[in-house]
C-alpha positions as CSV (number, residue, x, y, z in Angstrom):
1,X,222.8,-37.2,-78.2
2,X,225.7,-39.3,-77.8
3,X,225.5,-41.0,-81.6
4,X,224.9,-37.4,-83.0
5,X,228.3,-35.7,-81.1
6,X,230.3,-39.4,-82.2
7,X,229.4,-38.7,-85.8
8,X,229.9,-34.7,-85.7
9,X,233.5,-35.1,-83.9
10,X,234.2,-37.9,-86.6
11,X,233.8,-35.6,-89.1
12,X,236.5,-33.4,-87.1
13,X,238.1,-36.6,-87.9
14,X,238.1,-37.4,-91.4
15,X,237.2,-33.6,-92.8
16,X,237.8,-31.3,-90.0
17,X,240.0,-29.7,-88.2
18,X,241.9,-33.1,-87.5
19,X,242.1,-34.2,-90.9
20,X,244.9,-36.3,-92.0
21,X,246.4,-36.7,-88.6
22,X,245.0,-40.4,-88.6
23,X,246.2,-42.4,-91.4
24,X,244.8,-45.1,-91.8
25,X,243.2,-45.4,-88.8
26,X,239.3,-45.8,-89.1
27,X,236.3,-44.8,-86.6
28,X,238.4,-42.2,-84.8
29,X,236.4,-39.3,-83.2
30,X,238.3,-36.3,-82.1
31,X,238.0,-32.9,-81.1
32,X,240.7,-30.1,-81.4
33,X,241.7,-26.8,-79.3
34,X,243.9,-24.4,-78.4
35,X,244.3,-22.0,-75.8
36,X,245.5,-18.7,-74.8
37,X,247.6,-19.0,-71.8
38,X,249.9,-16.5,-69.7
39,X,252.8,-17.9,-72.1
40,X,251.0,-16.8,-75.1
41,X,251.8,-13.3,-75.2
42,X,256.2,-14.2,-74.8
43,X,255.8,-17.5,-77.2
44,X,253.1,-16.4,-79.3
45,X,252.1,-19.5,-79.1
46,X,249.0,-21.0,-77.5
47,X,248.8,-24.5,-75.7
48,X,247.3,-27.2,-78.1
49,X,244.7,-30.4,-77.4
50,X,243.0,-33.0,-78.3
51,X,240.8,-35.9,-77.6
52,X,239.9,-39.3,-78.9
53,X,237.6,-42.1,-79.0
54,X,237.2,-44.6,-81.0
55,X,233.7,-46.5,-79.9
56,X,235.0,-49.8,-82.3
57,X,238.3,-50.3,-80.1
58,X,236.8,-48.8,-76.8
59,X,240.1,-46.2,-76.5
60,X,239.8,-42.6,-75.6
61,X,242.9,-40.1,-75.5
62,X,243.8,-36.5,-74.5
63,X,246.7,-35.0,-74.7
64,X,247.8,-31.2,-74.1
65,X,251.1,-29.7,-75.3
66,X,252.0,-26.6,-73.9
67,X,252.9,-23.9,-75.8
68,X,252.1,-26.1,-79.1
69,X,250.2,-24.2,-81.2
70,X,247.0,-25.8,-82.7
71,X,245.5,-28.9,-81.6
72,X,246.2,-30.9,-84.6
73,X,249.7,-29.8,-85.1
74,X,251.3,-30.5,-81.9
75,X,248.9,-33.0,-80.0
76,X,247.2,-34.8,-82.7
77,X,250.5,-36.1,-83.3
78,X,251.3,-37.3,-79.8
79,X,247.8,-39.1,-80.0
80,X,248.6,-40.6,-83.4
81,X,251.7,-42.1,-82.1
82,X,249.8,-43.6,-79.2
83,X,247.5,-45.0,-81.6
84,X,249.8,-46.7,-83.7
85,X,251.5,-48.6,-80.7
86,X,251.3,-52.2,-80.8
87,X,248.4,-53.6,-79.1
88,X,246.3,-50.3,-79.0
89,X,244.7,-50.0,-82.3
């Protein structure tokens, strides 16, 4: 179970719903949301996550952004600036 859900939320990686927030970063697993919140219906915006592992470098990640939208567009980022600190990746 656990090599079929790393290879499904790699694809969220590389073809998904996380696509392109990863750069040149390789092995990264991930798995995006948003959700309704009582914010939502004032901001019209939901609150955005994401998490990350990456089995190679043994790192996992979440981050949640309130009131950020999609997953990818407002924590992906956060995560990809983790990832690109020295010494993590």
């Amino acid at each position: 179970v656990a090599d079929q859900l790393t290879t499904l939320m790699r694809g969220v990686a590389t073809s998904g719903t996380a696509a392109g927030v990863f750069p040149g970063l390789s092995g990264i697993a991930a798995k995006t949301g948003s959700a309704e919140s009582n914010d939502t219906p004032t901001t019209g915006k939901t609150d955005s996550w994401m998490v990350v592992f990456d089995k190679d470098h043994d790192i996992a990640f979440a981050a949640l952004v309130l009131n950020g939208g999609f997953g990818k567009d407002a924590a992906g980022p956060e995560i990809n600036k983790v990832l690109h600190s020295p010494g993590i990746h």
